[in-house]
C-alpha positions in Angstrom: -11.7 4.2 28.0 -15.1 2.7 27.6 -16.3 -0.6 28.8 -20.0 -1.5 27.3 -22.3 -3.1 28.9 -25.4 -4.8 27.9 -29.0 -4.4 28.9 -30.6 -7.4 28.3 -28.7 -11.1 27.3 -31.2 -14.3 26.7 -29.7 -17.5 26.6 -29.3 -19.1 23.0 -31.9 -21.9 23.6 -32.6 -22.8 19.8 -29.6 -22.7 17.3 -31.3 -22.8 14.3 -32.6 -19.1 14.7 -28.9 -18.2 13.6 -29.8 -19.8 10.1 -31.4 -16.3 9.3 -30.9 -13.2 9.8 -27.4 -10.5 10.7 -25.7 -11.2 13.9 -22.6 -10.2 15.4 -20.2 -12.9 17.1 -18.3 -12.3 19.9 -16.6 -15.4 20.8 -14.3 -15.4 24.0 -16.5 -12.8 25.1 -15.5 -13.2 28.6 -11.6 -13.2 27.5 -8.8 -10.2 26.5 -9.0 -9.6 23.9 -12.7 -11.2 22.6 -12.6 -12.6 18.9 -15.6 -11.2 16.8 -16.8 -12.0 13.2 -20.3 -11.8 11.7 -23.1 -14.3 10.5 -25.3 -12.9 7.9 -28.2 -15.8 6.5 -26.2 -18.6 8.4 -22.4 -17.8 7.2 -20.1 -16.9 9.1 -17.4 -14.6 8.3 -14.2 -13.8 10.7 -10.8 -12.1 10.4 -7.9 -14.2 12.4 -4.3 -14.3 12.4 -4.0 -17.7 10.3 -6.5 -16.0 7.9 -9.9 -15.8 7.4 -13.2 -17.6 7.5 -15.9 -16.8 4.8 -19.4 -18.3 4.5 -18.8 -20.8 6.9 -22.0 -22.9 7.5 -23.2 -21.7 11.0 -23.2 -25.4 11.8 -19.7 -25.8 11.5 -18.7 -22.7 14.1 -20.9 -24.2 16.6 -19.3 -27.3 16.4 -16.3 -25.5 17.6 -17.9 -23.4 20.2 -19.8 -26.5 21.7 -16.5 -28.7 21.8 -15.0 -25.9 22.8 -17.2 -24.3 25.4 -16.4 -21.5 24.3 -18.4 -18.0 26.0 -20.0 -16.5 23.0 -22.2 -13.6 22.2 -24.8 -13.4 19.5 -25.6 -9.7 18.8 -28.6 -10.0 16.5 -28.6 -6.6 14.0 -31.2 -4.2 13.1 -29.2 -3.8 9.9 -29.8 -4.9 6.5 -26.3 -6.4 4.9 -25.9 -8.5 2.0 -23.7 -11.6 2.0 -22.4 -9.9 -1.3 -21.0 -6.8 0.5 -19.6 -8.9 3.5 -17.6 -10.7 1.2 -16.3 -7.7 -0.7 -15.5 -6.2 2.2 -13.2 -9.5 3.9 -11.7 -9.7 0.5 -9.3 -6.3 1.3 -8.2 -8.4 3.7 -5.8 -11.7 4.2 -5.1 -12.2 7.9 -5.0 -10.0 10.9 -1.8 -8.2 11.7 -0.8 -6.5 14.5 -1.2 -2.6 14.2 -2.2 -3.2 10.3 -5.7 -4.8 11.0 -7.5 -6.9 13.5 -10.6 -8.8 13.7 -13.0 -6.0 14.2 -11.5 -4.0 10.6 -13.7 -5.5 8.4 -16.4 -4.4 10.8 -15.9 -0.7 11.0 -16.0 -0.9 6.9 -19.3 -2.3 7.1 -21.3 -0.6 9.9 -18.8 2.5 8.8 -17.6 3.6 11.5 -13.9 5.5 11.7 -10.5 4.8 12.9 -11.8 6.2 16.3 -13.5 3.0 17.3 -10.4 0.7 18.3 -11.6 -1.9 20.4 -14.9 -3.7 20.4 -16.6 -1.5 23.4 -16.2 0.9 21.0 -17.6 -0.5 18.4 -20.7 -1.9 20.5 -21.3 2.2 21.6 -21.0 3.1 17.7 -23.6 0.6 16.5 -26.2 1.1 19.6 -26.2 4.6 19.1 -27.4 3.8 15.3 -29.8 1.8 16.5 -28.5 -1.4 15.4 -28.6 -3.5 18.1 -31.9 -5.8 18.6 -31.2 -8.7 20.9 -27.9 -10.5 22.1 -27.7 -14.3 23.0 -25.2 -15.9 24.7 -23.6 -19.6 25.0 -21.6 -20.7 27.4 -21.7 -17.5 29.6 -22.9 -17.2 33.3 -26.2 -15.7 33.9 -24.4 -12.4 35.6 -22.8 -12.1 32.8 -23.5 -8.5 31.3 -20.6 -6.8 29.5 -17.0 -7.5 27.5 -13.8 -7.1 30.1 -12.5 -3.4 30.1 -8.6 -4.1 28.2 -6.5 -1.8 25.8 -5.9 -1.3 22.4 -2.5 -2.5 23.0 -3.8 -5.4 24.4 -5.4 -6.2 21.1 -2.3 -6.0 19.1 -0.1 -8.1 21.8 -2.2 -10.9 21.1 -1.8 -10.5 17.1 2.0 -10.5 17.5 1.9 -13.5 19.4 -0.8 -15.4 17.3 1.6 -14.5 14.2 4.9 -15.4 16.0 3.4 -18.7 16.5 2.3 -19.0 13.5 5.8 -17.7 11.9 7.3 -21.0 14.1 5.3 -23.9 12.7 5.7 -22.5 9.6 9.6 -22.8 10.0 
């Protein structure tokens, strides 16, 4: 069980900075489990139960996260990513499924990084070992705020199943 926790978070205080540059997104960062996707160059690119978002103008997820208010992390990377690989990469996928793949699968492929790293924490340990962690923003977070809740795997995969059963209802 690992629970990572960050050593330095600056408030987002000009938006436009996410027009450039490779950044992680942790939306619901204070929540169980947190939604993550990437921006590369100002798209935004995400893994959800309903599907998936690719190149989405930055713009256009901050409109959500501002009417929203949604707590959200910006993990700027020291890594060098196409928008041409990010897409290949969401492209083996169609929609988050419970035990199949979640939101942080297309992420492992590109950082590669194994089947060891489960949850985000994880994932955050993986890619600061490697050095590719620069700065991290946040919106809508307190100031004390300093690193993602400690859940489970399982936790991850309960959410899926419910996100899809609802989904499996409307559908109906």
């Amino acid at each position: 069980m690992s629970n990572y926790t960050f050593s330095s978070i600056k408030p987002l205080d000009k938006v436009s900075f996410l027009s450039t540059g490779f950044f992680l997104c942790v939306l619901h960062a204070d929540k169980i489990p947190p939604h993550i996707g990437v921006l590369k160059d100002g798209l935004y690119y995400s893994l959800k139960a309903k599907g998936k978002d690719v190149a989405i103008p930055y713009v256009e997820l901050l409109k959500v996260v501002n009417r929203k208010l949604i707590s959200t992390l910006f993990v700027e990377m020291n890594k060098n990513v196409s928008n041409e690989v990010i897409e290949k990469v969401y492209g083996n996928y169609e929609k988050a499924i419970a035990y199949e793949a979640s939101c942080l699968s297309p992420l492992k492929e590109i950082f590669s990084l194994g089947d060891t790293v489960q949850k985000l924490d994880d994932f955050l340990v993986g890619i600061n070992h490697q050095g590719f962690i620069k700065n991290v923003y946040s919106l809508f977070l307190p100031e004390d705020y300093c690193k993602i809740p400690l859940y489970e795997v399982n936790e991850i995969h309960s959410r899926l199943e419910k996100l899809n059963s609802k989904l499996k209802i409307k559908h109906v």
